[in-house]
N, C-alpha and C positions, 0 to 999 in steps of 0.2 A: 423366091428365096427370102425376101425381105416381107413376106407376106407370114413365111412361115415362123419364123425367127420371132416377129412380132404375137403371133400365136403362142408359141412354145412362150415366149418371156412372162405373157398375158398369165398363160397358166402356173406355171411354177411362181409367181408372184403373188397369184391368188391363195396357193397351195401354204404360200411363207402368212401370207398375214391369217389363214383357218388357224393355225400351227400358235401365233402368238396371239390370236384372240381366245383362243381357249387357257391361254396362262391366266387370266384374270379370275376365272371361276375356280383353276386348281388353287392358285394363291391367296384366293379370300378363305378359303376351307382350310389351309396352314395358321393362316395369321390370325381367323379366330379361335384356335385353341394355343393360342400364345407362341408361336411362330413370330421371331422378330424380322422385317425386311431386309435384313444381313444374310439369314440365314435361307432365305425364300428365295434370294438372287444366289448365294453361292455354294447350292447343294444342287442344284439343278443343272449349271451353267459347268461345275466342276466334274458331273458324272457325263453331262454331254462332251466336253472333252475327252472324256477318259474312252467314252463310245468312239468318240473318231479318229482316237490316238493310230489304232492299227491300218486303218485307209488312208489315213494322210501323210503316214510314215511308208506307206507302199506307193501312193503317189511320188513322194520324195524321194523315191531310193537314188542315190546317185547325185540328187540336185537340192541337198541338203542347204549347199548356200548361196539360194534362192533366196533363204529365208532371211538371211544377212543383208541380201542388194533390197530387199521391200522391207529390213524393219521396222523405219521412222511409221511409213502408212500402218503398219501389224499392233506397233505399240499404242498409236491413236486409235486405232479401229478396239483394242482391248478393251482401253482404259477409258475414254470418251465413249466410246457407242453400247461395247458390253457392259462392261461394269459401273462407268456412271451413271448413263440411261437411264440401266435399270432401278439401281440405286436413289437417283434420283426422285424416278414416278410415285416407287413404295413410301419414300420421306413422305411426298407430296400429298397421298391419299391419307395418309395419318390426320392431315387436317383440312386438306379440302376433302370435297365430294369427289366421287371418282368419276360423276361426269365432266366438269369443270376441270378436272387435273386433266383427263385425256383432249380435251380438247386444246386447253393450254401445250398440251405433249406435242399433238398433232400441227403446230403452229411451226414444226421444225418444217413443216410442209414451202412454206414461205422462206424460209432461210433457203433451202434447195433452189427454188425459183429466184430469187435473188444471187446465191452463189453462179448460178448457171448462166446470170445474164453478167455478173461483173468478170467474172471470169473469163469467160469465152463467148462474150457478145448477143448469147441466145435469149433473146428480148422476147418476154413472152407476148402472143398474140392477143389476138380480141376472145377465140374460143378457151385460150387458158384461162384467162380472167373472168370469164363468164363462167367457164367450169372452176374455176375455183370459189365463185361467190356462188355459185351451186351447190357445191359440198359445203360448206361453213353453213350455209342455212339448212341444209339437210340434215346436220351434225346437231344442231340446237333442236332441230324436233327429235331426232334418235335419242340425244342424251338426254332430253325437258329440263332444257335451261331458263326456263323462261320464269320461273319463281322469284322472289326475292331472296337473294341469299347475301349473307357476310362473309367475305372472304379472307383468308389471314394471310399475311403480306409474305412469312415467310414461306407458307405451303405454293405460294404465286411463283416466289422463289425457286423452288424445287421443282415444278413444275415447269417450267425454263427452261430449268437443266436439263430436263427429260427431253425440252425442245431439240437444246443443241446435239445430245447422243443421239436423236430420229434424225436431226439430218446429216453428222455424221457418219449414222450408218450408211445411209443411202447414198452419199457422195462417195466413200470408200468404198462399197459394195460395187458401184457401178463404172469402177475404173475399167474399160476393157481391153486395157494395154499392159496390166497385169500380168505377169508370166507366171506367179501362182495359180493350180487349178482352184478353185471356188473354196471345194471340201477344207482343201489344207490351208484356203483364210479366214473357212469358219474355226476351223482347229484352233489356226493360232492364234486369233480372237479370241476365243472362246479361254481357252488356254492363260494366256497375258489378263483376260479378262477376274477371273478365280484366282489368279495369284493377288492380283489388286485388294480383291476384297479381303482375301485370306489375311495381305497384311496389315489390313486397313483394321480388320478385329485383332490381331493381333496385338496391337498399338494401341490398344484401349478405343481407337475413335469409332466404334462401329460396333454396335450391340450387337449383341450372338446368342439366340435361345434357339433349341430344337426341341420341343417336346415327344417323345416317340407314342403319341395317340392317338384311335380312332376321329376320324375326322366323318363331316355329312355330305354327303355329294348323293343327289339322285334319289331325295327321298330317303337315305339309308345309311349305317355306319359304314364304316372300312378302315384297312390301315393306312396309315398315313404314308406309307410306300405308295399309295396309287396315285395321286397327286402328287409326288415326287418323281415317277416314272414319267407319270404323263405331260409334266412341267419336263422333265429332262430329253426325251426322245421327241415327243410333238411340240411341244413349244419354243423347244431349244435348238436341236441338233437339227431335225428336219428342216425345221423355220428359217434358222440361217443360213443353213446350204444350199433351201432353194431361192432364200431371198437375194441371194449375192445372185444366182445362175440369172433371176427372171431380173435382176438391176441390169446387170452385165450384157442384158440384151434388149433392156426397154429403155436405159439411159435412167438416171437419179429422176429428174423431172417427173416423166408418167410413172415409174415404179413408187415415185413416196405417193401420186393420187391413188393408185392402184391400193395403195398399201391403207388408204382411210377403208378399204373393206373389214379389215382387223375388229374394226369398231365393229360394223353389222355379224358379223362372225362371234363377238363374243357378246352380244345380246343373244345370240342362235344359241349357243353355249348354256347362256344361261336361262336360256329359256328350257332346253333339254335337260339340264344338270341340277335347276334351282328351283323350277318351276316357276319360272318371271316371265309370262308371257307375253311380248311387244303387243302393243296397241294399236289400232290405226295411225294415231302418229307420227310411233316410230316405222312405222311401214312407208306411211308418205316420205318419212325424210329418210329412209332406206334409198327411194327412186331418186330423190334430187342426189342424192351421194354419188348413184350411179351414173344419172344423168350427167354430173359433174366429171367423171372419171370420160366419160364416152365422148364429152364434147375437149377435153386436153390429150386425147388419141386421136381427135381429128385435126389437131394441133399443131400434133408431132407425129408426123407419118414414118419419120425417119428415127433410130437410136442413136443416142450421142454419148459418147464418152461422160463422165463428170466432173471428174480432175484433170 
């Protein structure tokens, strides 16, 4: 049973980070035809709630205040993991490179592992540590960090931020004591999430451009609906419902290594979609990613709660 569970989480976990590594290639094809990161996070994130509104409302029938005993977690999971996260990253590639930003993102990885050991004593082992300096060097040949580059302090900054939403997510995602079903805490994430940003442009503090044009994806023009779809159903809706199901059964720890596939997924992405084709390289540091993920499942044979 614990064989299969671990299966089932493995997959649906995989399923969430395809889902959010292909947001990176729909959102560079918005924001170069003048798509502001306001509008990139909260037209996508706002139609994927509007998708889940009617399932997560038939989940709820009856047990509406459900939603009132988990607010405190509902409105953190919004506002930190959705809508700042996201927020954050977009700030962040404005002036760093976007390999450098994800990896900085991906450093939320470390916060998990440390929440999980102060929290509730799970002192990571010798094959966590070796799979996590597995990934990290995997990660520098996938992204080709190895250049000289100049970094600007505040894009460092944003890129942080983006940390602390990744492990937010994962630590909320993977409470499995939860008496919301999954769907209706992507909902309401998603949900709390769109209103944040909605008020945040509101307020003047959050630029807001939509341009309604032809974007390039795939060799080709198209409307800017496609990239909007496919950022709101694949990268959004799917990605967080099944990222909560495969937390909720691998525990925060293996589901955020899990989750450094996202990266390999959106080179795939863009390799299909932009015609970027990975290099030896990034293939070799593809395997240590993996490698990395395989030796923190042998780790952690069991699922743990996170909060």
């Amino acid at each position: 049973m614990q064989s299969a569970r671990s299966k089932a989480g493995l997959s649906l976990a995989l399923v969430s980070a395809a889902g959010f590594g292909s947001s990176g290639v729909f959102a560079a094809s918005l924001l170069a035809t003048g798509w502001s990161a306001g509008a990139v996070v909260l037209v996508p994130i706002a139609l994927a709630a509007l998708v889940l509104t009617g399932p997560a409302l038939a989940l709820l029938r009856g047990r509406l205040a459900l939603l009132r005993g988990t607010g405190p977690g509902l409105v953190t999971y919004g506002v930190v993991a959705v809508a700042g996260g996201q927020l954050c990253f977009f700030n962040a590639v404005r002036t760093l490179p976007v390999a450098v930003a994800l990896l900085l993102a991906f450093g939320g990885i470390g916060l998990v592992v440390v929440w999980t050991w102060v929290r509730h004593g799970q002192r990571p082992g010798r094959l966590t540590a070796l799979g996590g300096l597995s990934a990290v060097a995997g990660l520098t040949f996938v992204l080709d960090l190895f250049g000289k580059r100049t970094l600007d302090a505040g894009g460092i900054a944003w890129a942080l931020g983006a940390a602390v939403g990744l492990a937010t997510y994962f630590l909320v995602s993977a409470r499995s004591e939860d008496v919301l079903p999954p769907l209706a805490v992507a909902w309401a994430g998603l949900t709390i999430g769109a209103v944040t940003v909605l008020v945040a442009a509101l307020a003047g503090g959050l630029a807001f451009s939509a341009p309604r044009t032809s974007v390039t994806l795939a060799s080709g023009r198209m409307s800017w609906m496609v990239p909007i779809l496919a950022m709101s159903l694949l990268a959004t809706a799917i990605a967080f419902v099944t990222g909560i199901l495969g937390a909720r059964l691998l525990g925060a720890q293996l589901a955020s290594f899990v989750g450094l596939t996202e990266i390999l997924f959106g080179v795939l992405f863009a390799w299909l979609l932009l015609g970027q084709i990975p290099g030896p390289t990034q293939v070799f540091g593809g395997v240590l990613v993996l490698v990395g993920i395989g030796l923190v499942r042998l780790d952690e044979p069991q699922p743990h709660a996170a909060i």
